[in-house]
C-alpha positions in Angstrom: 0.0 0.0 0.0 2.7 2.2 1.0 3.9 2.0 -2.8 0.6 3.7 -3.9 -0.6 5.7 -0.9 2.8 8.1 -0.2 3.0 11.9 -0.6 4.7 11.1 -4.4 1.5 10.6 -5.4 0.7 14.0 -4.9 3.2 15.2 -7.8 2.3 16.1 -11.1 2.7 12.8 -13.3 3.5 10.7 -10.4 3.8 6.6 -11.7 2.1 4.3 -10.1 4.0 1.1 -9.1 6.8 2.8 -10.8 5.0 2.5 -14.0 5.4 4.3 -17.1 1.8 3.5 -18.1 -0.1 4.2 -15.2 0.4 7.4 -13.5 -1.3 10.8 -11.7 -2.7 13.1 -13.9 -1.6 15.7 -11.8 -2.8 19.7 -11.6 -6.3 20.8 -13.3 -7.3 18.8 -16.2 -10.4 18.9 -17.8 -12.7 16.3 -19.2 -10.5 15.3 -22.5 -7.4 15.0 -20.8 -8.8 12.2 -18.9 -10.4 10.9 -22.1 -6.8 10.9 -24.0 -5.5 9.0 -20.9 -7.6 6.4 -20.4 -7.4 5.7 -24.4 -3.9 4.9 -24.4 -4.3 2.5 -21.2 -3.7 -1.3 -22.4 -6.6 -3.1 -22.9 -5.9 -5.7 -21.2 -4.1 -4.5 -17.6 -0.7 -5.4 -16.5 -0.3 -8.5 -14.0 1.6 -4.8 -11.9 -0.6 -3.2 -11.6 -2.5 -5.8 -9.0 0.7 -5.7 -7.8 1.6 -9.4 -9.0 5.0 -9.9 -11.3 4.9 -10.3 -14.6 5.1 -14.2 -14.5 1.6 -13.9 -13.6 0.2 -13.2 -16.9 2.1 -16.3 -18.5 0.5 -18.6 -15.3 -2.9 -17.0 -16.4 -2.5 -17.6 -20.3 -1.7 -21.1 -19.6 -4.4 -22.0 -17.3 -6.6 -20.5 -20.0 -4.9 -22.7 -22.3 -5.1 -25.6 -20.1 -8.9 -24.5 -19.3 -9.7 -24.1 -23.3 -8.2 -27.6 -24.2 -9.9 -29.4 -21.5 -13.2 -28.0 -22.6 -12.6 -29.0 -26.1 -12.0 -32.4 -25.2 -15.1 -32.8 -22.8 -17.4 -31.7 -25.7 -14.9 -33.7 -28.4 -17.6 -36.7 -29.6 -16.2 -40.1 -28.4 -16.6 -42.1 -31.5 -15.1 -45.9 -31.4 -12.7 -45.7 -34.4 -12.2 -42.9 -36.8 -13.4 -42.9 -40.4 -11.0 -43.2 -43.3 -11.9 -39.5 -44.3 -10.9 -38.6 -40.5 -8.1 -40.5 -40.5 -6.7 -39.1 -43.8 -7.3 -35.7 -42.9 -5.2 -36.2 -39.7 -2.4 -37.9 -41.8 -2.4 -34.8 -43.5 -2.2 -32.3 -41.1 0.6 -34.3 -39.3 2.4 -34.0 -42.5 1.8 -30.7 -43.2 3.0 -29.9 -39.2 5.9 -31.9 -39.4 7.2 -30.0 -43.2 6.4 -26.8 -41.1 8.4 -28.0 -38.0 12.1 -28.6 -39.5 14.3 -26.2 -38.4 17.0 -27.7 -35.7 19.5 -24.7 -34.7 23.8 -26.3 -34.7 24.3 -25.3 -31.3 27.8 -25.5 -32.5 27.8 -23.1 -34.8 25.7 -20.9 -32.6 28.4 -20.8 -29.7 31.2 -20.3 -32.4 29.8 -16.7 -33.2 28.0 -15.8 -30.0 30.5 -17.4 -26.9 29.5 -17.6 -23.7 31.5 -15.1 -22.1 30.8 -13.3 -18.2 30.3 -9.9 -20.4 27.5 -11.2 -22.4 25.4 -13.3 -20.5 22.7 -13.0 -23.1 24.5 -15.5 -24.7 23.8 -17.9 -22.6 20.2 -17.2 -22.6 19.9 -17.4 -26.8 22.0 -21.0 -26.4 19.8 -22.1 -23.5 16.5 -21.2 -25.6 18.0 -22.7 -28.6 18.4 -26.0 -27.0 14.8 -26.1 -25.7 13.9 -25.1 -28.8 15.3 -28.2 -30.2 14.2 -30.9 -27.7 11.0 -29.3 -28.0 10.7 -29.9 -31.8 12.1 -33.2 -31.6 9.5 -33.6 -29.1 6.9 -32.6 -31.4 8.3 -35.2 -34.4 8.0 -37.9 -32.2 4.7 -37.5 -30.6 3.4 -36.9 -34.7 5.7 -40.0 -35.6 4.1 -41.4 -32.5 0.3 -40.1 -33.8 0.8 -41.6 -37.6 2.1 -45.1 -36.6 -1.4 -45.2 -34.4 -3.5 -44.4 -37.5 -2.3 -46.5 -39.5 -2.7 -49.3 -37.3 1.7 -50.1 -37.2 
């Protein structure tokens, strides 16, 4: 509370939670000053400005997700066995999401030109990613590999 009830919030322009987005509109506005304001507020509010961190809004989105693929399922018919047509249309889509899916970054090559030094710890970060990158796309050529053997019965 202290963070938004202090006598800085009494200045002209003061941010709120250190924001840049929200802030005071300090001295005597009138009606269209207000108007402006609240138009260039986010639509969507800032996990801050409930004073949560930032992780927050990636927790929500995938709870959401979670929520959204879990209703999909439940409502999914349960049929015994799939149709040829069905089954042919998912072959398909698995091919056409593993020829999207093909790109696996040479690690190798990646450290040659960026090395992981002290003074560039971003480095690290972009070789870190790129390795999760790649397990998770191997990841995702199994489980298809995985999803065509099932369909056609192997």
């Amino acid at each position: 509370m202290s963070n938004i009830l202090n006598e800085d919030i009494l200045e002209n322009d003061a941010p709120i939670l250190g924001s840049s987005i929200y802030h005071v509109l300090g001295g005597h506005n009138d009606v269209e000053d207000y108007i402006t304001y609240i138009e260039k507020l986010p639509v969507l509010d800032s996990p801050e400005i409930f004073g949560l961190h930032e992780n927050a809004r990636i927790t929500c989105a995938r709870n959401e997700t979670s929520a959204l693929l879990s209703n999909l399922m439940r409502i999914t018919p349960r049929n015994s066995g799939a149709s040829a047509d069905n089954r042919n249309e998912i072959l398909s889509i698995v091919d056409r999401i593993s020829s999207m899916i093909t790109i696996e970054f040479n690690l190798e090559k990646v450290k040659s030109v960026y090395p992981i030094d002290y003074e560039f710890s971003m480095h690290t970060v972009l070789l870190s990613e790129l390795e999760k990158f790649n397990n998770l796309t191997k990841r995702i050529h199994s489980s298809l590999s995985d999803l065509r053997a099932s369909l056609e019965g192997i």
